[in-house]
C-alpha positions as CSV (number, residue, x, y, z in Angstrom):
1,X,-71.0,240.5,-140.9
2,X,-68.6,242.6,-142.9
3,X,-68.7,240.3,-145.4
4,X,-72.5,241.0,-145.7
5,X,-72.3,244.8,-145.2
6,X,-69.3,245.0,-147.7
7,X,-72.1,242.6,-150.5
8,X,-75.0,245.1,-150.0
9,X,-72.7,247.9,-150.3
10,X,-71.5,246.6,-153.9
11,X,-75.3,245.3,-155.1
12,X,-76.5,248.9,-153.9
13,X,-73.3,250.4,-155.8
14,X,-74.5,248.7,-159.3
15,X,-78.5,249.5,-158.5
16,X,-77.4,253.3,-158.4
17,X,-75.0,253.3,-161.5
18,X,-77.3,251.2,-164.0
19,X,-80.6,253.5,-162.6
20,X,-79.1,256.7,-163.3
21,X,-78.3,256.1,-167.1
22,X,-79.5,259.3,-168.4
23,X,-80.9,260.5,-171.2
24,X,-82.1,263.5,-173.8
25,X,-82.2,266.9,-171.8
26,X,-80.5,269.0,-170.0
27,X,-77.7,268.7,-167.5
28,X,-74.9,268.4,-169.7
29,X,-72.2,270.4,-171.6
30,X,-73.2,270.6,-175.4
31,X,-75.4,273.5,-177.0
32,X,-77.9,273.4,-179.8
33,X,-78.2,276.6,-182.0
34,X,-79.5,278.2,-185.2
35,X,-81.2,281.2,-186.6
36,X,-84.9,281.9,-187.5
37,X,-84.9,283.6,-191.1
38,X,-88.8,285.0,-192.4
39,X,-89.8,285.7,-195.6
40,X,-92.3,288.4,-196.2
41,X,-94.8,287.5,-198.7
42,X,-97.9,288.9,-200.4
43,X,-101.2,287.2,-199.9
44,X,-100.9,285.6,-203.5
45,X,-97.4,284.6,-203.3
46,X,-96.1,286.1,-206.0
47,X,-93.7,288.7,-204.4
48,X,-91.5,288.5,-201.7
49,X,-91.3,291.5,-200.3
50,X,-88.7,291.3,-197.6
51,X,-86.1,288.4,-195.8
52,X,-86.4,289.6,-192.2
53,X,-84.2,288.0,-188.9
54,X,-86.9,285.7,-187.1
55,X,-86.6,288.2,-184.4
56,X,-88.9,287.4,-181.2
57,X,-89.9,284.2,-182.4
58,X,-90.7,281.1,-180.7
59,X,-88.5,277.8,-181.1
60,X,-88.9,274.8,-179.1
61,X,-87.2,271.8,-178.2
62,X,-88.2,268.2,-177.7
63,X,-86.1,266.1,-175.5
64,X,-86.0,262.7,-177.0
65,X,-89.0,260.6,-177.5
66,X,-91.2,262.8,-175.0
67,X,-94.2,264.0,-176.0
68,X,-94.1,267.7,-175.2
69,X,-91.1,270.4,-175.4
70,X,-89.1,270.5,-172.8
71,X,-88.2,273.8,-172.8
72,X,-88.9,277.3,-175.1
73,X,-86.5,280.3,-176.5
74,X,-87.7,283.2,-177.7
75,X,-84.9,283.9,-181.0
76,X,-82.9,287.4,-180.3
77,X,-82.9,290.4,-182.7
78,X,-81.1,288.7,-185.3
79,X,-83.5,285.8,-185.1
80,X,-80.5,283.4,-183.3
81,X,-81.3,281.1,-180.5
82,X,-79.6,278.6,-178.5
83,X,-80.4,275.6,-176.1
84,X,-77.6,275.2,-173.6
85,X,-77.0,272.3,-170.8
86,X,-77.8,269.5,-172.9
87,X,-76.7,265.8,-172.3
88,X,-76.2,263.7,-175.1
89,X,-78.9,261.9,-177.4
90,X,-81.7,262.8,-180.1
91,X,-83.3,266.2,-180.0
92,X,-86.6,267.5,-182.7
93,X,-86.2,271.6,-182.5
94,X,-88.7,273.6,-184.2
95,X,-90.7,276.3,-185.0
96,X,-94.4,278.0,-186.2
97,X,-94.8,279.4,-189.5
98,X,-97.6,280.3,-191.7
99,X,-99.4,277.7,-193.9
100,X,-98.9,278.9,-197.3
101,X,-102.1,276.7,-198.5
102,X,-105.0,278.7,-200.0
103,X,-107.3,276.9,-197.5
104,X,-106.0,277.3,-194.1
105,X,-103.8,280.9,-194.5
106,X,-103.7,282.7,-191.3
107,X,-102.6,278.8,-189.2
108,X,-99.6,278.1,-188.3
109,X,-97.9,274.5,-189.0
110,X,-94.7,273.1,-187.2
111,X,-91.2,273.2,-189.1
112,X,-89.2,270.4,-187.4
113,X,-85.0,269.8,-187.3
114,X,-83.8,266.8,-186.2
115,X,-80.5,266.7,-184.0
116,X,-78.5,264.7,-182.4
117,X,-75.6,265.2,-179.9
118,X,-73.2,262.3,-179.9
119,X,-70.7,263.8,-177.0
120,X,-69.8,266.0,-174.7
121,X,-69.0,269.9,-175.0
122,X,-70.3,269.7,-179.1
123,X,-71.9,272.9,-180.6
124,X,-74.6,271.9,-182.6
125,X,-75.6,274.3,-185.6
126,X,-79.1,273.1,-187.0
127,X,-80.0,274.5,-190.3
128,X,-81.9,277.7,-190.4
129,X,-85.5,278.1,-190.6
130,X,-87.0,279.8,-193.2
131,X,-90.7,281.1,-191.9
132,X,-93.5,282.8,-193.7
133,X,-95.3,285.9,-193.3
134,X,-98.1,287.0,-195.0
């Protein structure tokens, strides 16, 4: 009988270690960070008027292969933000700006960054992200 007890307590011991492989997302120790930079431009595109902090902007983050963000970060005054808790594996972080094309000013179109966290407790600086602003 203890034979039997002392099996199902090692077969129920691998089911739970091999099931809770986890991936992308958070729950972990590393950080993803970077800065949101925006250019102000003239309708035309011919002047750029100012290089502004991406302050109050919106930059998301994808966990993996999912589908949808997982989670949102307003950027600070100095257009900064920073996605904290995160397990290792592939991340897409990005961003809104405004399409510069003479047909479809006023949209906004995605800016994407790849990343990838390849251990624990990493900082992970993505490039910044230069926006536009008409």
């Amino acid at each position: 009988m203890k034979a039997k007890n002392f099996l199902l307590l090692i077969l129920f011991g691998a089911l739970v270690f091999t099931a809770c492989e986890k991936g992308p997302g958070e729950g972990g120790t590393s950080t993803i960070r970077g800065k949101v930079i925006m250019y102000e431009y003239s309708r035309d595109l011919l002047i750029c008027y100012d290089t502004l902090p991406g302050a109050r902007e919106d930059v998301y983050i994808i966990y993996g292969d999912d589908a949808v963000y997982g989670d949102r970060f307003e950027t600070s005054w100095d257009g900064t933000y920073e996605f904290n808790y995160l397990r290792e594996g592939h991340y897409t972080v990005f961003t809104y700006t405004e399409d510069s094309s003479y047909l479809n000013r006023g949209n906004n179109i995605p800016v994407m960054k790849e990343v990838e966290i390849t251990g624990k407790n990493q900082v992970v600086e993505v490039p910044d992200f230069n926006i536009i602003n008409f």
